[in-house]
N, C-alpha and C positions, 0 to 999 in steps of 0.2 A: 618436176615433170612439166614439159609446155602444156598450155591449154588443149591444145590438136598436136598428133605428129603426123608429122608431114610424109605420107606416102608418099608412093611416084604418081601417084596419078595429082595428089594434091601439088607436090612440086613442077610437076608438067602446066599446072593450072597458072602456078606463081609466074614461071617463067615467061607464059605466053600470055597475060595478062595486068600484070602487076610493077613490069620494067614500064618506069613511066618514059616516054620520051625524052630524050638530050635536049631539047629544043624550047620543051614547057619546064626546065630546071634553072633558069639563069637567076631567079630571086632565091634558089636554096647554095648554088653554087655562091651568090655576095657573099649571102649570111655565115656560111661555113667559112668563107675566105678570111671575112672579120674575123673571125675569134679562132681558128687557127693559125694564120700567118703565114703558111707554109714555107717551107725553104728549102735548097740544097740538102739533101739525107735526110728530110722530116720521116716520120715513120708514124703511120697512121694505125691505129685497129681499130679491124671494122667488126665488132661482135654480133654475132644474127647475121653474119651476112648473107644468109638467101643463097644465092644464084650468080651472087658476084656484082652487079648492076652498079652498086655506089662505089663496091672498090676499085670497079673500071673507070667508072665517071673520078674520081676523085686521082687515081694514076693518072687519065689524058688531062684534067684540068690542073693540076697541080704539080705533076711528076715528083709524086709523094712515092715511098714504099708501102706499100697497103698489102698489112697484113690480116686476113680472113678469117676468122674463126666461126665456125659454122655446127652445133650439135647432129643434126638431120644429117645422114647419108645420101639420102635423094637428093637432097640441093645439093649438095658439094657434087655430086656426079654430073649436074648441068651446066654446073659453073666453068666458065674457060679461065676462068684468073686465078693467080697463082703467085704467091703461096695463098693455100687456102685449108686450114688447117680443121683437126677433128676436135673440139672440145667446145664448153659449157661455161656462162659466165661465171660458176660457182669452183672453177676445177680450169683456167687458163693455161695454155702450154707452151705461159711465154717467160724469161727470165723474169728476175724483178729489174724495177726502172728504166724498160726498154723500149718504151713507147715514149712517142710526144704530145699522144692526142688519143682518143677512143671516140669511136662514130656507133651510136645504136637505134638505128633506125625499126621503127614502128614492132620492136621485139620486147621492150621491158617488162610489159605484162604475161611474158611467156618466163620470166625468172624464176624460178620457187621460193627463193630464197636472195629477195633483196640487199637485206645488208650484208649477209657473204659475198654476195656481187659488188657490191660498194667497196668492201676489202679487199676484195683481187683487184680489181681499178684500182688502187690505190696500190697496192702492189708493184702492176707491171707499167705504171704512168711514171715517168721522171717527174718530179716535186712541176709543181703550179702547172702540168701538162693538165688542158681541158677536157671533161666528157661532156658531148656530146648529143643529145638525146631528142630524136624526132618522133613524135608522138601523136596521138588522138589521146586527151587526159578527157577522165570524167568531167562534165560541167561545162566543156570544152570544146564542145562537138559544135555548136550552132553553122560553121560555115564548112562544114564539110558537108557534100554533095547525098553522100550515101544514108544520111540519118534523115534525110527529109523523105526518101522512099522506104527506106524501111525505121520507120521510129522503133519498133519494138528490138531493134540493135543497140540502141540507149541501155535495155536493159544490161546486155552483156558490155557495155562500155563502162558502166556503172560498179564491174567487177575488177574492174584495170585501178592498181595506183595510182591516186591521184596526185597534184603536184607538190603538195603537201608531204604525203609518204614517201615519194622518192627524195625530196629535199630531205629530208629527217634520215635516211638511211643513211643518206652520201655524207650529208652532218657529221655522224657518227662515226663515218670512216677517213676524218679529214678534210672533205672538201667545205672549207669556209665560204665560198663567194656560189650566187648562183643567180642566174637571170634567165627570163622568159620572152617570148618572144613568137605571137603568128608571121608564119612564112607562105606566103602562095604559091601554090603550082597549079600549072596547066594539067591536067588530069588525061583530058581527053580532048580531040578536038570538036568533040561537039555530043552531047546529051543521045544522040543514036549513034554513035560509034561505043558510047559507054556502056547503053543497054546491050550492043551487039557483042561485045566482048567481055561482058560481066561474064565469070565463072564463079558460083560458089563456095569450091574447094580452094579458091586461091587467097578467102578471106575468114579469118577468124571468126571477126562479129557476124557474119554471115551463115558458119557452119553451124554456129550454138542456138542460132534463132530454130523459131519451130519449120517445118516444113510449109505449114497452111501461112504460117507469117512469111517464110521467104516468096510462095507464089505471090502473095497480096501486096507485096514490095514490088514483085519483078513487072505484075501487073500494071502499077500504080507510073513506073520507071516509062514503061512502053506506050503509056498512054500522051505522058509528058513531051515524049522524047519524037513523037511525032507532029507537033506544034513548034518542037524550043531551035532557037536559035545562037550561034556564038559558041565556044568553048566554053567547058567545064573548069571550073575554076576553084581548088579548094584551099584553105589555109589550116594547114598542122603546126603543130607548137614546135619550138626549138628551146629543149632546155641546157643550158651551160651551166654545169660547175668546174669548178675549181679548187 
């Protein structure tokens, strides 16, 4: 079971706040370009895919095949991309060795059951195809935007595999090689655009915290954000195995 399931109202929240813009993505578009290659018929999955957002970005930047797998019903219902299929990293409803690549963005800690998920990737990936994996890992958090207003988010980031456990899972189900890597994105274009359009249903670490913690955050956000200057600017991990 994921940590939250995603209602409509949570998935309404995802959609209208959480697609980062095309335009603050050119340093995740390099990163992913290195280490996948794309080519002619690449075939991408994008597991967790939300709402469809990266397996759009990743069809217009690549003219990959991006295929979606998505457990939640409410996301796949907001999603326009297509295919975008109903299942679970533990339960894939894709051949074996029919991928070239798997993309999971900011969903591993919603897994139950990691190294089955390790074993289906290893499964439906053709031999040395990369996963992929954009993250907030414990320990890992410093330059991301959200944990300076709300620290007591630490705590439930603190429940997320760390780099460590998901290296050891993927270990065990084949993938020898793996590498790390912060990636920057433009978040937002500016600290009160962020506060304006923060929703708390559209973020895990957000829904788990207390309520008295989320206002003393949101507080904390709106005070900042009427002094601060420039874009928000945060760096999440990119982890590749192989």
């Amino acid at each position: 079971m994921a940590l939250i399931s995603y209602d409509d109202a949570d998935a309404a929240a995802f959609a209208a706040t959480r697609e980062l813009p095309r335009s603050g993505l050119d340093r995740w578009r390099h990163a992913v370009q290195q280490h996948l290659r794309p080519r002619t018929g690449t075939t991408l999955l994008d597991l967790g895919a939300g709402t469809g957002a990266w397996a759009t970005a990743f069809t217009e930047w690549f003219g990959a095949r991006v295929v979606g797998v998505e457990p939640a019903g409410a996301m796949r219902s907001r999603a326009s991309h297509r295919p975008l299929l109903a299942g679970d990293a533990v339960a894939l409803p894709l051949r074996d060795s029919v991928a070239d690549a798997a993309w999971l963005s900011t969903m591993v800690h919603h897994i139950p059951d990691l190294d089955a998920a390790a074993r289906e990737l290893r499964r439906v990936l053709r031999p040395g195809a990369p996963v992929l994996i954009r993250s907030p890992f414990p320990g890992r958090h410093q330059r991301i935007t959200l944990f300076r207003w709300f620290p007591e988010a630490v705590r439930v980031l603190e429940t997320y595999p760390d780099l460590a456990r998901v290296r050891s899972a993927f270990a065990t189900a084949g993938f020898t090689v793996s590498t790390v890597e912060p990636v920057a994105q433009i978040t937002a274009a500016s600290l009160a655009e962020c506060a304006a359009d923060l929703d708390r249903r559209a973020h895990t670490l957000l829904q788990l915290i207390t309520d008295e913690e989320y206002a003393a955050g949101l507080a904390r956000l709106r005070a900042a954000a009427a002094t601060a200057t420039g874009p928000v600017v945060d760096h999440l991990d990119l982890l590749v195995l192989r």
